[in-house]
C-alpha positions in Angstrom: 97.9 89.7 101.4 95.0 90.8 98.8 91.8 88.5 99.1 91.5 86.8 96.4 88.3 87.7 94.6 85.5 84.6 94.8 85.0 82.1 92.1 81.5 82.8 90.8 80.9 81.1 87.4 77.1 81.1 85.8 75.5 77.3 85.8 78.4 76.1 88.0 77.5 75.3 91.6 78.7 76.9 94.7 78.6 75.8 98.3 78.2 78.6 100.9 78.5 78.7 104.5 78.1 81.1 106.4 78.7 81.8 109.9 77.8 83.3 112.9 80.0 85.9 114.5 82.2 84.4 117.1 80.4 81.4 116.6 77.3 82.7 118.3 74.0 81.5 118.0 72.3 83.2 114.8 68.9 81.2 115.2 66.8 80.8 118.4 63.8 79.5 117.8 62.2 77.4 115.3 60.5 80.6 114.2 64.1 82.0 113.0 64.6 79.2 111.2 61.7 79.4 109.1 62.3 83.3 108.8 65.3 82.7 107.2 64.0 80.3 105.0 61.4 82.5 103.8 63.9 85.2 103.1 66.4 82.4 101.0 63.2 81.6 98.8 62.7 85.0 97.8 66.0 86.4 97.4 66.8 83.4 95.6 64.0 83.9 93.0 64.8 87.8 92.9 68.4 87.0 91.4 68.2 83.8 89.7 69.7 81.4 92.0 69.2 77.6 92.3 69.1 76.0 95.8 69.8 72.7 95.7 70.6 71.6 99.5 70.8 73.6 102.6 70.9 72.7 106.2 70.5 75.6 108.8 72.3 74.9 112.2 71.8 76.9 115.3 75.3 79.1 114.4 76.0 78.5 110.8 74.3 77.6 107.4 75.6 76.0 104.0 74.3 76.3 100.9 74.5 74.6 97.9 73.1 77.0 94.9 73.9 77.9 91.4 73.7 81.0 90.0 72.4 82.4 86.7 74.8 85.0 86.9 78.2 85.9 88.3 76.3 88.3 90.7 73.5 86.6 91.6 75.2 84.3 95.1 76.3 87.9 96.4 73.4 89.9 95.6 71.5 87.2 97.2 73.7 86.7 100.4 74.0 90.1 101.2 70.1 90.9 101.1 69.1 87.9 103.0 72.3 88.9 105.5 70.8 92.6 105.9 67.2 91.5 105.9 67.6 89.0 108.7 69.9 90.5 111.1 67.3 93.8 111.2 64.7 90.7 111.9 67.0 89.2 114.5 68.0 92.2 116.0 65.1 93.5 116.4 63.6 90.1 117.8 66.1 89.6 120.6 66.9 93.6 121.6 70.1 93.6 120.4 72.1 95.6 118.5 75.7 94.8 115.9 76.7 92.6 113.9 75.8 89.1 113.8 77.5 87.3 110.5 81.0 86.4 111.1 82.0 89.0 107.7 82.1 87.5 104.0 80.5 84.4 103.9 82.8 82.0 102.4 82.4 80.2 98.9 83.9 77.2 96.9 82.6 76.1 93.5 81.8 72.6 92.8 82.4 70.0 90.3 79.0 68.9 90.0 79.9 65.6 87.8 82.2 64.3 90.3 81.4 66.2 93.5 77.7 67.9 93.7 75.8 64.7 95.6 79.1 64.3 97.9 78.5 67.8 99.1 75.1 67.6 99.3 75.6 64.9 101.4 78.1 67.0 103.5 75.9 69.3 103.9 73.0 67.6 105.2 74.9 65.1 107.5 75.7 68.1 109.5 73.6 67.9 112.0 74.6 63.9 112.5 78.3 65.1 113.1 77.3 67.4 115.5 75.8 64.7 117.3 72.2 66.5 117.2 70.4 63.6 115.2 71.6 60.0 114.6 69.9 60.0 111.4 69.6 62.7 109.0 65.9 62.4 108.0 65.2 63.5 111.9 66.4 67.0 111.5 63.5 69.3 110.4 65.7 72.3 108.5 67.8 70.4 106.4 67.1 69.7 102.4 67.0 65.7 103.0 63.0 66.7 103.6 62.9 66.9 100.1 66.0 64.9 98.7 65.1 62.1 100.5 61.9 62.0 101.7 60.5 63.7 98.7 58.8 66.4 100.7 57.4 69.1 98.3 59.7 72.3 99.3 59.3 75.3 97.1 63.0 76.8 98.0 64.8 73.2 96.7 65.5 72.8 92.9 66.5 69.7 92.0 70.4 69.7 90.0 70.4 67.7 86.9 73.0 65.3 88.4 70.4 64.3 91.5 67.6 64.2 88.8 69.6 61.5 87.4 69.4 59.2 90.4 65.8 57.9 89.2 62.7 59.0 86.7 60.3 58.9 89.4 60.7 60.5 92.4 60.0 57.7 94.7 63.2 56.2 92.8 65.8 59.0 93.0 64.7 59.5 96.8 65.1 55.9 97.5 68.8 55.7 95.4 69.3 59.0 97.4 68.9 58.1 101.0 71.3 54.6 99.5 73.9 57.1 99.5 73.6 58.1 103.1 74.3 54.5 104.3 77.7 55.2 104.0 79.7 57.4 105.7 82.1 60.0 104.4 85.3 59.5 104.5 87.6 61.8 106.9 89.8 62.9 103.8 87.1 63.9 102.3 85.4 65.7 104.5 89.2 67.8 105.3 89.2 68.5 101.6 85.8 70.0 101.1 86.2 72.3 104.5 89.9 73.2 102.8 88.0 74.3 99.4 85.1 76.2 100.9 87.4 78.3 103.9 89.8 78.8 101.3 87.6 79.9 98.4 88.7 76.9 95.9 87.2 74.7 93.6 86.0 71.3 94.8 87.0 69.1 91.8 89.7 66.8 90.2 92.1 68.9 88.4 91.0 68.7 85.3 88.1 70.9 86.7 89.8 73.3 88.4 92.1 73.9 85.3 89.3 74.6 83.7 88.0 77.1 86.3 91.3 78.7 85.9 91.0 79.3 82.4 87.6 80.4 82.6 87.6 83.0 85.9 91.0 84.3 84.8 92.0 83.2 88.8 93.6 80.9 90.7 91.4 78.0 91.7 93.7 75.5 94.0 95.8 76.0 96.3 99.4 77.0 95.8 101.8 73.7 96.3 104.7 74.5 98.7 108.2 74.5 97.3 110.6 72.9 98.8 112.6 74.3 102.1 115.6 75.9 101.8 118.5 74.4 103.4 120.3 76.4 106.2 
């Protein structure tokens, strides 16, 4: 079966993740982390590309960014993938590939869904059991979401902007959001969305999606099963 092709829609957010290949280790060191970084910054102003949250694990890395234009996630994915695997390759000897292929996409419904993600995204390394509290993991966007540390590569999304007029207020009704935990349902339906290459949203959003990408943007309901 055809891959579909991704949903990419200007001013609408998308969350990325991309993987290592086999799972393997694609940082090393803190001084991979903050190459990467580097590289997201710049590619990220070279095509017009919001980052709103991030968190960069030891073999993966999710994204939360809106694009100016349809190309600019792609453009800006695949010349921070090139850039950093020559870096990494050429750091550790080693030769190949070291992204698991396409890095995988699903666009978000930012009135109903964006501060749930970013939440997702940045309890990531509390689910892997690497911190117990989120503020205690160094590469993570809760530096600046919640602790207000000035970052160059975050842009604040109108929605988190909201959250307060200072920014001692939205960081403080911010980290309010991290006392609870999020639920297991949840959590299975924004994995589904971004393996799968769908919309995060209610349905009214994702019809909407559908009219305006000209593509599917939910998954296809089961009929029923034929009798024998």
């Amino acid at each position: 079966m055809a891959r579909l092709p991704r949903l990419c829609l200007p001013g609408i957010p998308q969350h990325i993740i991309q993987r290592g290949n086999n799972r393997q280790a694609c940082f090393a060191c803190d001084e991979d982390f903050a190459a990467y970084a580097r590289w997201l910054e710049d590619y990220s102003r070279k095509y017009e590309v919001k980052i709103h949250a991030w968190v960069f694990m030891t073999n993966h890395v999710h994204l939360l960014a809106t694009p100016a234009d349809e190309r600019g996630v792609s453009s800006m994915m695949q010349s921070l993938g090139r850039m950093y695997v020559r870096y990494f390759n050429h750091s550790y000897r080693r030769t190949g590939t070291l992204w698991e292929g396409r890095y995988k996409a699903s666009i978000v419904d930012a009135e109903n869904y964006l501060l749930t993600c970013m939440r997702y995204i940045e309890l990531n390394p509390v689910r892997a059991g690497m911190v117990q509290l989120p503020e205690e993991y160094v590469w993570s966007s809760y530096q600046a979401n919640g602790l207000g540390k000035t970052i160059k590569l975050c842009t604040p999304h109108s929605i988190y902007k909201s959250l307060g007029r200072t920014v001692q207020n939205r960081t403080a009704s911010y980290r309010e959001l991290f006392r609870y935990h999020l639920e297991p349902d949840l959590i299975g339906q924004i994995r589904k969305s971004v393996n799968q290459g769908m919309a995060l949203g209610n349905e009214r959003f994702k019809t909407e999606i559908e009219r305006l990408s000209g593509r599917r943007a939910s998954v296809l309901k089961r009929g029923p099963k034929l009798k024998k």
